[in-house]
matplotlib code that plots the C-alpha trace (Angstrom):
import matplotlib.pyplot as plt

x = [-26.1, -27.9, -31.0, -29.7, -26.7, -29.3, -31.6, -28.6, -27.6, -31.5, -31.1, -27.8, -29.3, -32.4, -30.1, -29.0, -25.5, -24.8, -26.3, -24.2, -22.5, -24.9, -23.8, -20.1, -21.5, -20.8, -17.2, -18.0, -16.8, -13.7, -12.7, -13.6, -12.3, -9.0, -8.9, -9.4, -6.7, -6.9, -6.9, -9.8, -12.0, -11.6, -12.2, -15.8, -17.0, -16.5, -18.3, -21.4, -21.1, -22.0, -24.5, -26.1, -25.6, -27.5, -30.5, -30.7, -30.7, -33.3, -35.5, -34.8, -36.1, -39.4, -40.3, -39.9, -41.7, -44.6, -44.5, -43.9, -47.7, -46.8, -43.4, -44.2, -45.6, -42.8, -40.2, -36.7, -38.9, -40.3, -36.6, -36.1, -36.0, -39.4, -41.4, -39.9, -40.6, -37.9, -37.4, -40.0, -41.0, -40.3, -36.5, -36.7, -38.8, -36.2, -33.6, -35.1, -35.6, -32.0, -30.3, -32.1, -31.6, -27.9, -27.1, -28.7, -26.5, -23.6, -25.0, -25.5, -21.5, -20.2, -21.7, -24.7, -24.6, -24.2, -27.4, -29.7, -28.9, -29.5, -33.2, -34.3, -32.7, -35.0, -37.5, -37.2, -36.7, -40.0, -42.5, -41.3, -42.3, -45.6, -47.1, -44.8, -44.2, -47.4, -47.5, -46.5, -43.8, -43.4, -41.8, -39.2, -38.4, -37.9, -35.9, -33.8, -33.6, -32.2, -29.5, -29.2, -28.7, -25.8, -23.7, -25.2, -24.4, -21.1, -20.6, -22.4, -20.4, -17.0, -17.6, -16.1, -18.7, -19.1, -19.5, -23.0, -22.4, -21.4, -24.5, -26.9, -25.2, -25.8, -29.5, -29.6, -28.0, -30.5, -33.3, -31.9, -31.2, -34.4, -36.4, -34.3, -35.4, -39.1, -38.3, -36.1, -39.1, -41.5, -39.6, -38.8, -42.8, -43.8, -40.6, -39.8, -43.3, -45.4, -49.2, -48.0, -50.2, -48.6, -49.0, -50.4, -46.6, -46.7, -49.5, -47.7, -46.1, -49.4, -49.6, -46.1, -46.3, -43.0, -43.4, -43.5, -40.8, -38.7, -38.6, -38.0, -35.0, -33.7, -34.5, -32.2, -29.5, -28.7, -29.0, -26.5, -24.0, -24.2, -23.9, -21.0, -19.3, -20.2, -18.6, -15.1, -15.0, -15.5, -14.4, -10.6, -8.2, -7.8, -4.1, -3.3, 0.2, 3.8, 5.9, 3.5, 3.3, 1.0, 2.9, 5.3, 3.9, 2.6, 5.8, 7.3, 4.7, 1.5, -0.6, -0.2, -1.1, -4.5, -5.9, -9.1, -8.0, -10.9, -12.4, -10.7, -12.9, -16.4, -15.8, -16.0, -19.1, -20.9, -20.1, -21.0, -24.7, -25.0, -24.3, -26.1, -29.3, -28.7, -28.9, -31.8, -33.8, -31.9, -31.8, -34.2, -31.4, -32.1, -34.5, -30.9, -28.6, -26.3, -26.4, -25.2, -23.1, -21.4, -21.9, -21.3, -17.5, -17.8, -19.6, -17.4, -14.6, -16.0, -17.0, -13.4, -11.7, -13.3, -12.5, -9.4, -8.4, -10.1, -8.2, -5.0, -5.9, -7.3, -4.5, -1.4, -1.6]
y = [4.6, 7.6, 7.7, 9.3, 6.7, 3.9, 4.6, 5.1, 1.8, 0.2, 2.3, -0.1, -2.6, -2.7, -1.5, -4.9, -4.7, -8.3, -8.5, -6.3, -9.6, -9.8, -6.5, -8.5, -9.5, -6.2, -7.6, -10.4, -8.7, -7.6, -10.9, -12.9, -10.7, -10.0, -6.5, -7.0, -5.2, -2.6, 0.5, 2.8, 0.0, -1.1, 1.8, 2.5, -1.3, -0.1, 3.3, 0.5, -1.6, 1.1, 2.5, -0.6, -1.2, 2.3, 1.5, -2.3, -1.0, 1.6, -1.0, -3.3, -0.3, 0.3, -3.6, -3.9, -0.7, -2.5, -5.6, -5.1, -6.2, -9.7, -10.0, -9.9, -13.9, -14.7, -16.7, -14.6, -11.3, -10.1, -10.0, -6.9, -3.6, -2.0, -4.8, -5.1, -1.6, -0.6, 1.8, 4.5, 4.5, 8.5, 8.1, 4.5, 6.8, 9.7, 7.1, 5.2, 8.2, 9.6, 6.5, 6.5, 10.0, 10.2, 6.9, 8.2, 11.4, 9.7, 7.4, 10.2, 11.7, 8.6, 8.0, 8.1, 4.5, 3.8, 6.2, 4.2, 1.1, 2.7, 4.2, 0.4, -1.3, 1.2, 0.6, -3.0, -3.1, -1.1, -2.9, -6.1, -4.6, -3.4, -5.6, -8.6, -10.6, -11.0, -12.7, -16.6, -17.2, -13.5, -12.6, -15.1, -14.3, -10.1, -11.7, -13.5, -10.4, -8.4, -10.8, -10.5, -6.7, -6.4, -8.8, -6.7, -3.4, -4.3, -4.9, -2.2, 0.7, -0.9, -2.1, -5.5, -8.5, -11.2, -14.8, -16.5, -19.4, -17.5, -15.5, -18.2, -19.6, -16.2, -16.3, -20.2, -19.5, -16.2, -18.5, -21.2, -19.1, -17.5, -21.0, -22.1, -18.5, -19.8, -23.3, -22.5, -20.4, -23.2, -25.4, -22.9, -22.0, -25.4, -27.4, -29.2, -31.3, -32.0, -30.4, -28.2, -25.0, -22.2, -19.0, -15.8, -14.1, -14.4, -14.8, -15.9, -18.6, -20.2, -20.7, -22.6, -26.4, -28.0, -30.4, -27.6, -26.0, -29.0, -29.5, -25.8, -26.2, -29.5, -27.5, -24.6, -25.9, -28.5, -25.6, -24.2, -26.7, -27.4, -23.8, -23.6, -26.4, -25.1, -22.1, -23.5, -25.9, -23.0, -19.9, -18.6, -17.4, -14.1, -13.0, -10.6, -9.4, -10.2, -12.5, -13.9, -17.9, -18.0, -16.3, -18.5, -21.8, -20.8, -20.3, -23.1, -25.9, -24.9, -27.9, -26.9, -23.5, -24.1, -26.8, -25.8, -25.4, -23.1, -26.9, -27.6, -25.0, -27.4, -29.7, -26.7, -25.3, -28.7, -29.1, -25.9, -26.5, -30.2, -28.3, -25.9, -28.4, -30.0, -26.4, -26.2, -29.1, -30.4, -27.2, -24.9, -22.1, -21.1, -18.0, -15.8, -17.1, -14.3, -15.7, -18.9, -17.6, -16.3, -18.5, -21.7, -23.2, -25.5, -23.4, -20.4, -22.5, -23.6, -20.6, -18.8, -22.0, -21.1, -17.2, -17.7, -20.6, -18.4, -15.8, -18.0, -19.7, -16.3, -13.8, -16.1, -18.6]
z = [7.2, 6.4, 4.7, 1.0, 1.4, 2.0, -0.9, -3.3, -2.2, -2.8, -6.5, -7.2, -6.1, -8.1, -11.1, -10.8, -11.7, -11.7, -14.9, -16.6, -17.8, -20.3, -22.0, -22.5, -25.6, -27.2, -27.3, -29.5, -33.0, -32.1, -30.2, -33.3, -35.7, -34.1, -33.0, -29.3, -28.6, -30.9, -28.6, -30.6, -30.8, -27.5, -25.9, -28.4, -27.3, -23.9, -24.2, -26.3, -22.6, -20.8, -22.5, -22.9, -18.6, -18.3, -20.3, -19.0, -15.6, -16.3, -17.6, -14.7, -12.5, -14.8, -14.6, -10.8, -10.6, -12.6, -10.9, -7.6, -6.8, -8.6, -7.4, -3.4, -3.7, -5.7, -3.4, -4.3, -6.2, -2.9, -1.4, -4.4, -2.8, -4.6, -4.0, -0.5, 0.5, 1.3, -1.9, -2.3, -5.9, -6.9, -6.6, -8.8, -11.2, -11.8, -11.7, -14.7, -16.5, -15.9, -16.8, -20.4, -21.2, -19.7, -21.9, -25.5, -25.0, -24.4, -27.1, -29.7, -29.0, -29.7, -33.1, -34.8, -35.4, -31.3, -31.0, -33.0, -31.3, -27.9, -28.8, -30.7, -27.0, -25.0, -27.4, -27.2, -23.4, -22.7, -25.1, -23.3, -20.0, -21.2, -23.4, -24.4, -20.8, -21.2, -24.3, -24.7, -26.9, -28.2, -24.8, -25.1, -29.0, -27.1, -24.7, -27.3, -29.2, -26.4, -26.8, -30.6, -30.2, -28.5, -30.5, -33.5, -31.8, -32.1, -35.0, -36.1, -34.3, -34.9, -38.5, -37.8, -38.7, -37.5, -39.8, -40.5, -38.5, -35.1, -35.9, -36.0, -32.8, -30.9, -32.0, -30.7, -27.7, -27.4, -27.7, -25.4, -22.3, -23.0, -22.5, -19.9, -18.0, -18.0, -17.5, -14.6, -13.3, -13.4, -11.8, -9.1, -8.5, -8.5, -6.8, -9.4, -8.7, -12.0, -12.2, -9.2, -10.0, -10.7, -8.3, -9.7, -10.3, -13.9, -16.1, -19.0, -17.3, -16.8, -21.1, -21.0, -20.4, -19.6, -21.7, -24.7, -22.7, -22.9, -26.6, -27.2, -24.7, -26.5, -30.1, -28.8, -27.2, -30.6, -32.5, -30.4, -30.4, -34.5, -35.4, -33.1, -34.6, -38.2, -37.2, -36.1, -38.9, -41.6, -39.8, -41.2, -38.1, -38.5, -38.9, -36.5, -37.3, -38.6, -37.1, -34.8, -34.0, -36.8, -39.3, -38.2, -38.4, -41.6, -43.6, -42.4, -41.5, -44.0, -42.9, -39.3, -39.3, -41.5, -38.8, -37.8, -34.2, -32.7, -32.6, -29.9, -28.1, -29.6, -26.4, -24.2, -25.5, -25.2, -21.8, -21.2, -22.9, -20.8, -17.8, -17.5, -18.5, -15.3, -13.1, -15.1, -14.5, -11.2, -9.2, -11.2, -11.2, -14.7, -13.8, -14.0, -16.4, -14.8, -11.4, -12.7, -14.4, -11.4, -8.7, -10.6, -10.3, -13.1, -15.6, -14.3, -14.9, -18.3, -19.5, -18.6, -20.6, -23.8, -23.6, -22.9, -25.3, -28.3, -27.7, -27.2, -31.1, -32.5, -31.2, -30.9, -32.9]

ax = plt.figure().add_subplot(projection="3d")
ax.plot(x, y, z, "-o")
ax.set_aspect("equal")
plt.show()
């Protein structure tokens, strides 16, 4: 492997492409709203994915380039390529810098709307690597935020909304991954032992107790699971077309066809919730909701359950 080919490799590496998954929730508006398969709007939540991957991994680049220092006594940090050494800092610097201006163009000629969105992400993305990591509770309401933004850029660009209730569960959930993040970190620095010190990684971990930790995580993750309920209980299936099962079932068997089934999904989402609690406080793997996201069967298997049985109730029912 040459030298250019190795650093390009180090520069996706640190771009962190894994999560990308994160950016999925762009999609949410037209999944819910039934034009997931519409092909314009489709392919314009695709062109808000990527420009929300480009400015993500430029921020991911800009944070390891600021914590590099902090992130070599960290026990999976110092594996990263920056604060390993092995990727000279100029290239991760006119990377970063690339990857935010090439995503606002590409941003700005897809609409107007799209381009606003892009510059309050960067925004958003580099105050949280400057000042607000290292302020208690106000880094985890950024981090939640993050979250909030691309469900709302979304809608915002396509024009499709989504309802109150799925709202306020996207916020919960936003918050919920965001505590389990530092409560997953805790658990990792200290190994899981109570009044372990904390190494010098993060300051702002120092100013979260777990027991605070744990009440915001058991606040969350009801939240979560009632506004999710809430949601399928008063949420109307959109009717996607003529002559589908719906229509179908709706002529002929009323009572059927008005069921609240995205209910069925409510079991799902619990699980979902109780286990990832347990990765949380059994194996500390919280620190990258991605990763367990990934790398988890049950939760994999969970979590590809619920997308698919919503889109079974939402398109073909």
């Amino acid at each position: 492997m040459t030298h250019f080919t190795k650093t390009l490799w180090l520069l996706f590496k640190s771009a962190r492409p894994r999560q990308w998954t994160k950016n999925l929730a762009v999609f949410a508006a037209i999944i819910f709203t039934g034009q997931l398969f519409h092909p314009l709007l489709l392919v314009l939540t695709l062109k808000i994915f990527i420009v929300f991957c480009l400015i993500a991994s430029a921020a991911y680049l800009i944070n390891d380039l600021l914590d590099y220092p902090q992130d070599k006594l960290h026990p999976f940090k110092k594996r990263r390529p920056i604060a390993s050494g092995e990727l000279d800092k100029n290239p991760a610097i006119v990377t970063a810098i690339v990857l935010i201006l090439v995503a606002l163009e590409f941003a700005f000629l897809t609409s107007y709307a799209l381009f606003f969105i892009a510059i309050t992400f960067v925004i958003l993305q580099l105050s949280y690597t400057f000042f607000f990591k290292k302020v208690s509770q106000a880094d985890i309401l950024v981090i939640a935020a993050a979250y909030i933004l691309r469900v709302y850029a979304g809608e915002l660009v396509t024009g499709y909304h989504l309802s109150v209730w799925l709202m306020l569960t996207v916020i919960s959930l936003s918050l919920f991954l965001a505590v389990g993040k530092r409560r997953a970190e805790i658990t990792l620095l200290t190994g899981g032992k109570p009044n372990q010190p904390l190494p010098p990684t993060r300051a702002t971990l120092m100013r979260y107790q777990p027991e605070l930790l744990n009440i915001y995580t058991s606040i969350f993750a009801t939240s979560t699971f009632l506004t999710y309920g809430f949601f399928t209980f008063f949420e109307k299936i959109p009717i996607i077309r003529q002559g589908s099962i719906y229509q179908f079932f709706l002529k002929y068997a009323p009572a059927w066809a008005e069921r609240k089934w995205l209910m069925i999904t409510v079991p799902l989402v619990l699980y979902g919730i109780m286990r990832y609690l347990q990765l949380i406080y059994e194996k500390g793997e919280g620190e990258s909701p991605e990763r367990i996201l990934l790398s988890d069967k049950p939760l994999i298997l969970t979590v590809t359950s619920w997308v698919l049985l919503v889109i079974l109730i939402v398109y073909f029912f």
